[in-house]
N, C-alpha and C positions, 0 to 999 in steps of 0.2 A: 463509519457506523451511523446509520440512522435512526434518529432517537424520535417518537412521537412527544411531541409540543402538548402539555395539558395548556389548559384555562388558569389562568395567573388566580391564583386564591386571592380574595378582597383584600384580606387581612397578612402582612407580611409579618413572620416571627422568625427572629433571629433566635437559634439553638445553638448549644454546645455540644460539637462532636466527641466524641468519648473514643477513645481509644485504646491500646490495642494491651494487656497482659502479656505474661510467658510464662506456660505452666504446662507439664503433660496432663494436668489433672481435667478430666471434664464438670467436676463439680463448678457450680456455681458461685458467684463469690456474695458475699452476705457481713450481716453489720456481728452476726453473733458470734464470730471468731476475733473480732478485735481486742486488741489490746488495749492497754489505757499508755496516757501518753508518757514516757519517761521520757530517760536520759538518751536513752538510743534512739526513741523515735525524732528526741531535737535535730540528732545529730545526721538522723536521715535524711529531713525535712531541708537540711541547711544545703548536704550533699547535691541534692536533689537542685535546690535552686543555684547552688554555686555552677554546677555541671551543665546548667540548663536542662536539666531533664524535668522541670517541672517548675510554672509561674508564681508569682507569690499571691497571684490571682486567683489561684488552683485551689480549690478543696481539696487537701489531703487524706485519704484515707488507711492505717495503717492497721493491716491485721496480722496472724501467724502467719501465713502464707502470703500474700499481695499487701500492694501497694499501689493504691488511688491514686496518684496524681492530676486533675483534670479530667483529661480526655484519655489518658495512659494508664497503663498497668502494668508494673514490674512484679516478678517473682525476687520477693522480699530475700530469699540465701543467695540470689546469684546479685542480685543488686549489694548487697552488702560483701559478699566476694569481691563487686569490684571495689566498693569503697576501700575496704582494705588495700588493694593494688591502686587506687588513685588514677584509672585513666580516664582522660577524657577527650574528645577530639568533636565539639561540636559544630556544624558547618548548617547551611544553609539546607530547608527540609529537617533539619535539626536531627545531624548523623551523629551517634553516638559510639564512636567504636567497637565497644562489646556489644551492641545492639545491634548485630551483624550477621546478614548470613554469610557461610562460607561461600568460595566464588562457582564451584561446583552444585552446591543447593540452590542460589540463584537462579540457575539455567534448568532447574526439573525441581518447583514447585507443585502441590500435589494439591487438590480445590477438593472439596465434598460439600457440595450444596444441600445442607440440612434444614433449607429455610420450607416450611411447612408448604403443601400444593395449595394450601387455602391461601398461599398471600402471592401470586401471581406477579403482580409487579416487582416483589423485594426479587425472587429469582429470578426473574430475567433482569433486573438493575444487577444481581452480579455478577451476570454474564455479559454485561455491558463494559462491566466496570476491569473486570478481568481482560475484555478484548483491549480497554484502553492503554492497560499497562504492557501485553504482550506487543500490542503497537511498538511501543516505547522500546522495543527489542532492537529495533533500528539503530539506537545506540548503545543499549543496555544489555548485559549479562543477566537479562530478567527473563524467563517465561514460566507461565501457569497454565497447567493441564488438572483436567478434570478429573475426577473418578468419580465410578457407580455404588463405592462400597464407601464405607468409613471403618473397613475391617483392619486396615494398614494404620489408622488412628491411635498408634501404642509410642510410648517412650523410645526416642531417640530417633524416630521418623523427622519427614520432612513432608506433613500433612495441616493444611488448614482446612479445620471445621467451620462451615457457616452456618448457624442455629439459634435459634428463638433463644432470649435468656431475659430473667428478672432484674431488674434495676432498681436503686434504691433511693433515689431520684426519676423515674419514670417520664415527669414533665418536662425535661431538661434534655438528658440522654438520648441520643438517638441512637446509638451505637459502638461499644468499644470494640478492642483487638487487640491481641495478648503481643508483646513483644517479641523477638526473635530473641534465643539464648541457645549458648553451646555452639553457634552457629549453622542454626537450623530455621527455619521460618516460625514467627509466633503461631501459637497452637489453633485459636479458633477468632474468630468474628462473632460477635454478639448484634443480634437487631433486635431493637425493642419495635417491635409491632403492631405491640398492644397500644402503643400509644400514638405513636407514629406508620401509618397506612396508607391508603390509596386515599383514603376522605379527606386526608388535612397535607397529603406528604406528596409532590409532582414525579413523574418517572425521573426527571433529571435532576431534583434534588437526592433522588434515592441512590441514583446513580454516582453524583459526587460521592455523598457519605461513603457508600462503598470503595470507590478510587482511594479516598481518605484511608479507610481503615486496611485494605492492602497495602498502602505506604507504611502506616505502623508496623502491621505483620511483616511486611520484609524488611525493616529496620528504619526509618524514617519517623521522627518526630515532629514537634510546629516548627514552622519557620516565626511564630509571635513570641515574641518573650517579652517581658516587663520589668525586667531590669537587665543594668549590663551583666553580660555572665564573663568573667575575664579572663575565666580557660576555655574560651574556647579559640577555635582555627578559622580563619575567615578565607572563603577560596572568591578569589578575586573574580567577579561577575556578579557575585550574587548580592541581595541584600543585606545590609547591614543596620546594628544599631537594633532600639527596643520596638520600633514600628515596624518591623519585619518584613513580610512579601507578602502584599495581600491579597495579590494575584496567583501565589503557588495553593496548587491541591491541598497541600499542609495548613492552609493558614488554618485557627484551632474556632472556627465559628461556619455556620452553614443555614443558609435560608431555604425554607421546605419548599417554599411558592415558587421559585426559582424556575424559569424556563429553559435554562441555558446550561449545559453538561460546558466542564470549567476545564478548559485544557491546560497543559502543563505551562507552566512558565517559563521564562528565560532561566531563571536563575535553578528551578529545580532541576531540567534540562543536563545545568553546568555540573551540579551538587551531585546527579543523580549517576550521572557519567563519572566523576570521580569516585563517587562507591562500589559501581559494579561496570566497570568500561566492559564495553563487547571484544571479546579475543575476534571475535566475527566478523570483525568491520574490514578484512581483507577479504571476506565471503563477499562481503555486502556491496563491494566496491568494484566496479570495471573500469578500467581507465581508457579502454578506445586506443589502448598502444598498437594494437595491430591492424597493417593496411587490409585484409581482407575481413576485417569486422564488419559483423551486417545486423541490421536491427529491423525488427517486423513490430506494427502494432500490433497491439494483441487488448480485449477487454475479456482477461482470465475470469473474470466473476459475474457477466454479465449485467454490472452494475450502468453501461452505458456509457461509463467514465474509461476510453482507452487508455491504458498504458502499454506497455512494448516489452520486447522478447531482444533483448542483445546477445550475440554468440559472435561464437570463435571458431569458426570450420577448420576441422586438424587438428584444434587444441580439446576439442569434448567439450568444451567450457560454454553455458546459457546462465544467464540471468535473465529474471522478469522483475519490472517494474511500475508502478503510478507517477502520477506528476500529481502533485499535492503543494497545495501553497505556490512555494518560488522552489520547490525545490522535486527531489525525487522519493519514494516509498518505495523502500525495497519491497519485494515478497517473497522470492526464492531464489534459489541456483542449484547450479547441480556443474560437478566436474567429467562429470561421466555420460556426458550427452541425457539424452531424454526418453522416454518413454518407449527404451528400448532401441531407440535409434542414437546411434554412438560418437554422430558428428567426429570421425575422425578422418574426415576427408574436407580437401581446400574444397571441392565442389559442392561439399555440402547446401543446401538453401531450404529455407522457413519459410510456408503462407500461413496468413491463419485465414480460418474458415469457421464458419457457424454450420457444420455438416448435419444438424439432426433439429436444429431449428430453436435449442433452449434456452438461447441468447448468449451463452458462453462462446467465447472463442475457442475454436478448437485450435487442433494444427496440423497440417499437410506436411512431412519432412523427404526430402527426394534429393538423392543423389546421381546425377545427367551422367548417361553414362556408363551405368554400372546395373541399372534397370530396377535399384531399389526406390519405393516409394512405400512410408509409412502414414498412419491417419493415428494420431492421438487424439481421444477425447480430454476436455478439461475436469474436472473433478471442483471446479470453484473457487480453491485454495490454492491455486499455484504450483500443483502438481497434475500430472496424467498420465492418463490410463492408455497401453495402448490398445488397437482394435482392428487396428490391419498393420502386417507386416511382410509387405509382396518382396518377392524379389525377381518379379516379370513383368513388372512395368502396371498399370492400374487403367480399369474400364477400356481395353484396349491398343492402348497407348505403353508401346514397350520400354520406353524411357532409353533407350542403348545408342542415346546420342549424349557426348558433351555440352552440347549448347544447347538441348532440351530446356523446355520453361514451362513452370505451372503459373496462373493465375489461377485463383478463385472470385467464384458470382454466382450472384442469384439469377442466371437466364429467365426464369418462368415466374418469378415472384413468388414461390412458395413458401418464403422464408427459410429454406435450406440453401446454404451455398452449394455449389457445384465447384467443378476445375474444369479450366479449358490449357490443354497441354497444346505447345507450339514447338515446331523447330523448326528455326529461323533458316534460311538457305535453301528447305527442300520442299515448300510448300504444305507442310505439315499442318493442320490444326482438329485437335479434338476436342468434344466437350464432353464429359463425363457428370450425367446429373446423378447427386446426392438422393438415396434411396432413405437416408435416414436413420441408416445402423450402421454405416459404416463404410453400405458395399456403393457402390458405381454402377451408371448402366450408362455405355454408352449411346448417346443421341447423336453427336458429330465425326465422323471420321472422312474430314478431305484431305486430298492429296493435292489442290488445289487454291489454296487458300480460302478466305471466306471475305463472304460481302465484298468482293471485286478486288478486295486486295489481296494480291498475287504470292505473299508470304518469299520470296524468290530469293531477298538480301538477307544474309549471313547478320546484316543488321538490327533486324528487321524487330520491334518488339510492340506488345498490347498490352492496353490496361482495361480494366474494368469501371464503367463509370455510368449513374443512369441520369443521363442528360438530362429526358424530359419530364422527371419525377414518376413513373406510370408505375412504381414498384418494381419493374425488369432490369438488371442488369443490360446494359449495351457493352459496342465491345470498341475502342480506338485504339488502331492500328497505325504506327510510324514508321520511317524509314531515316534517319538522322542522319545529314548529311547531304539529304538527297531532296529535303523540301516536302517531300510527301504522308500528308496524314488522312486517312481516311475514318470515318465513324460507320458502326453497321447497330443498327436498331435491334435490337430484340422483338421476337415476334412471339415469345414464348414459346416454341414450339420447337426449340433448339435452329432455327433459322433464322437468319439476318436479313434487312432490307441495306443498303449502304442510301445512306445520307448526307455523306460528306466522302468527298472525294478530291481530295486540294494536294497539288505538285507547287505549291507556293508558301508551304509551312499554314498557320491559321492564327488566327485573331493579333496578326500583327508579327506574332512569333515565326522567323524564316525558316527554323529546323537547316540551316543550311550548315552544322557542324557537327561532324562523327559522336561529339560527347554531349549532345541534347538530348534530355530527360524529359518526361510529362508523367504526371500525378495529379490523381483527380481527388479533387475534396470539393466537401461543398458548406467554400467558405462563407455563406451569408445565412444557413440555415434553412435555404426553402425546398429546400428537398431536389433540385436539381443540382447534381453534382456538373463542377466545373470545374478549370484546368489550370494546373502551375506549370509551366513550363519553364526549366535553368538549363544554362549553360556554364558547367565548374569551370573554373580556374577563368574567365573573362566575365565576372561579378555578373551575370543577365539572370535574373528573372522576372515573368511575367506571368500574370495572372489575368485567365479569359472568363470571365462569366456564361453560365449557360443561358440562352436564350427560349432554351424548352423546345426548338424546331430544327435543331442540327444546326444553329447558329450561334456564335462564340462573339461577345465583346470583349475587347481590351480594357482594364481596369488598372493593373498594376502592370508596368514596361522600365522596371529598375535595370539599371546599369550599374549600381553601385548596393548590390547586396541586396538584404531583407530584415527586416526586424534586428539593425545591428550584424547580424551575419552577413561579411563579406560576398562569399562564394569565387575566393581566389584560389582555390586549388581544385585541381581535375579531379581528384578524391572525393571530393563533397556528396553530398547524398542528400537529398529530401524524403520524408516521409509525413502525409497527413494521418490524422488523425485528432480527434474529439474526445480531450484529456477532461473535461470540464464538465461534457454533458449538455450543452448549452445547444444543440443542433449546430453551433456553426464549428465546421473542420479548423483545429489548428495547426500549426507546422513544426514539425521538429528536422532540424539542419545535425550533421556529423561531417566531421570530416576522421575517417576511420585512419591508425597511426599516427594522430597530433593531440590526441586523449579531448577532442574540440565538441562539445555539442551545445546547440541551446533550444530553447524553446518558445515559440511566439504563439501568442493566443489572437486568433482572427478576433476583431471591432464588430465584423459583421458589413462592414461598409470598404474592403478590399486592403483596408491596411492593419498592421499586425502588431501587437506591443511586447514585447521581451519579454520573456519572464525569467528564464534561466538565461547564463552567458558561462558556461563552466569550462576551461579548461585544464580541469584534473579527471578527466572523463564523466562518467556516473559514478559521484562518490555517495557512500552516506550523511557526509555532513551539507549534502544537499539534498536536506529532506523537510516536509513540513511537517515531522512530527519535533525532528531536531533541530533546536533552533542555535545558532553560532552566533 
């Protein structure tokens, strides 16, 4: 999520966030309901700090209904419900047992954004702040969805209001939030506005207090306390002692001038995983057990950041993904194939493609063979729409071979990809340009191969790749095994010139083995993509730079792996892709059936730094929202 950076305010002031009550009531809470102090209210007070639910730091405020503590608000009958039952269980985020939602309410949170259209910033900061915690779904039994109404806002729901309210302290307060009770989420969010705005208040400080005050509402207290509290439970990670974490969301203090949205800590991470663990983390997770696993990049949101599409042909089973941090972001899965197409065939295979030009990756799904080829568009969120569903093969190309192959490219530079379908042995090649809704028109149909290569070996395969930066997909054509790689230029016009025509493999690489591979990225960012060529299971890769004229230099000529990745089994697979945005392609290694993937982020100068080394496949606890 990308947050706009204000201008650091001159003047830095440290506030007390206020946080959260539990009440179905929507009134407002006020000094004219209070009580005077007795014998009950000592014995609340004492509760209160014995439990940790409240510092001796804290202004207590104690009326008929609620109870002030600091930055809290408890519903004064259910707080004294539990005193009577005496539990307590405070952990780190400062979890309080009965301050809990059920494990069901967790997972369908209900939002109604009632923050006024005149205060622009505060609603989009809780649209921020709500994306940060659904994040956190990677590990957590937490999500929040919105609604249009606040007509479901009645007793015994599982609705947070977010709405302007008076404070009685103004200067101070930025914010409370009602406590979760009965095990439901606390009822509303408070923003004082009136005092704190756009004039004095930064989007990312407005954005913490929010994260802050949904931690309240879905059960979460400070991680500061000011004295030792002796019932409480300490989960080993987290901090400990009266100096608390002053790195978690919780901590009970927030600076307005603040340029920086606060991501979660280690220890709330730990705390927060032990409150609401995801039943979902088997959803979340692929482990690369099976040898026909195949994985396509994919940038499903077109944020420019690729992540990838891993499936299980025969099994129905996709997951899509980001690379974040050192680790992975999930986004979605499905068991049931995709967008209408049902992956329950081993021949199944995935390209992704930008067909309509939005910057989202679409997807090509096509079974060789069988003559189906579908086109899903992406929707942005990691689901799709489908939009062709042939079962006669696509832009002329009948697909009623097994060893048929789609690539996608932008032949003409219009920023729509196309597909150029191949099959290997019979001189087959078509190119099919992107019309932009969906449909195909064919521009290529040889029976002869193209740009001189003869397409002839049953081997025989192309990638996409534009050598000389000129915005046109080219197209490199090999025969592994055999030595021969040819390059054919885009002329836009759906015609090739050939420019490289080599029976001696290129840039040093022989091609002289049945199981050599090439992938084109363009690892150094300048816009001309260039070539990885491996050979599994005899550790070789090598990486040729583009030259811009159909000319390849040798740069990287390993015999002993890549970024850490061996490349000792004949299984192994390469895929680039540009996980980071930075223009320069990185590489992701799999070896499908050994649950084996990692991840190397290209220097930009030929060699590659780790980042991931996972072997338990793609799990969730390789994620940089969730930290282990």
């Amino acid at each position: 999520m990308k947050i706009i950076k204000l201008t650091i305010k001159l003047l830095m002031i440290t506030f007390i966030i206020n946080s959260c009550s539990k009440d179905d009531s929507l009134e407002e809470l006020s000094t004219t309901n209070s009580t005077t102090a007795d014998e009950n209210d000592l014995l609340i007070k004492e509760y209160l700090f014995k439990n940790g639910l409240a510092s001796e730091n804290d202004d207590i405020l104690i009326t008929k209904e609620d109870i002030l503590a600091g930055d809290m608000v408890y519903d004064r009958a259910y707080l004294e419900l539990q005193m009577s039952e005496q539990k307590s269980n405070e952990k780190q985020l400062a979890y309080f047992d009965p301050y809990r939602m059920n494990y069901g309410n967790a997972a369908n949170i209900l939002f109604y954004n009632g923050i006024p259209q005149s205060q622009p910033q505060w609603r989009a900061a809780l649209v921020r702040a709500v994306n940060i915690w659904n994040d956190a779904n990677l590990c957590l039994n937490v999500r929040i969805s919105f609604i249009n109404s606040n007509s479901p806002f009645i007793p015994k729901t599982n609705v947070v209001l977010a709405n302007p309210g008076s404070f009685s302290n103004p200067t101070s307060v930025i914010a409370d939030a009602r406590r979760p009770e009965n095990g439901r989420a606390g009822k509303r969010i408070r923003i004082n506005f009136q005092t704190f705005n756009a004039s004095n208040t930064t989007d990312e400080a407005m954005t913490n207090v929010l994260v802050h005050e949904i931690g309240h509402a879905i059960g979460f207290g400070h991680t500061r306390l000011s004295r030792n509290v002796v019932t409480t439970t300490h989960i080993p990670g987290t901090a400990t002692g009266a100096s608390g974490d002053f790195s978690s969301v919780m901590w009970a203090s927030a600076s307005t001038s603040t340029t920086t949205v606060k991501p979660f800590s280690n220890g709330d991470i730990i705390a927060a995983r032990a409150l609401y663990p995801s039943t979902a983390m088997n959803r979340q997770q692929y482990n690369l057990s099976g040898a026909i696993d195949q994985i396509t990049p994919v940038d499903h949101n077109g944020d420019g950041q690729e992540g990838f599409a891993v499936y299980a042909p025969s099994a129905q089973r996709i997951n899509f993904y980001d690379v974040q941090g050192n680790g992975f972001d999930f986004i979605s899965n499905s068991n049931a194939g995709i967008a209408g197409f049902d992956l329950k065939s081993g021949k199944d295979r995935i390209v992704a493609l930008d067909y309509d030009g939005d910057q989202d990756d679409d997807l090509c799904l096509y079974r060789p063979g069988n003559q189906v080829v579908y086109i899903a568009r992406s929707n942005g969120n990691g689901s799709y729409t489908n939009i062709v569903a042939s079962h006669g093969g696509l832009a002329g190309f009948d697909m009623k071979s097994n060893i048929d192959k789609v690539v996608s490219l932008d032949y003409n530079g219009d920023g729509k990809d196309d597909l150029c379908f191949i099959r290997p042995g019979s001189q087959v090649v078509y190119i099919g340009r992107s019309n932009g809704n969906g449909t195909f028109t064919n521009v290529v149909a040889s029976h002869g191969g193209l740009a001189g290569f003869d397409m002839k070996s049953g081997l025989d395969q192309v990638v996409a790749l534009d050598y000389n930066g000129d915005g046109k997909d080219d197209l490199c054509f090999y025969r592994p095994g055999s030595q021969v790689v040819y390059i054919g230029r885009s002329n836009g016009n759906g015609t090739f010139t050939n420019v490289v025509a080599s029976h001696g493999g290129l840039a040093g690489f022989d091609m002289k083995s049945r199981l050599d591979k090439v992938v084109a990225l363009d690892y150094n960012g300048d816009g001309k993509d260039d070539l990885c060529f491996y050979r599994p299971g005899s550790q070789v890769v090598y990486i040729a730079r583009s030259n811009g004229n159909g000319t390849f230099t040798n740069i990287v000529a390993s015999h002993g792996g890549l970024a850490g990745f061996d490349m000792k089994s004949t299984i192994d697979k390469v895929v680039a892709m540009d996980y980071d945005n930075d223009g320069d392609d990185d590489i992701c290694f799999i070896r499908p059936g050994s649950q084996v993937i990692y991840i190397a982020r290209s220097n930009g100068n030929g060699t590659f730094t780790n980042l991931v080394s996972s072997h338990v496949g793609v799990a969730s606890n390789y994620t940089g929202n969730c930290i282990n």
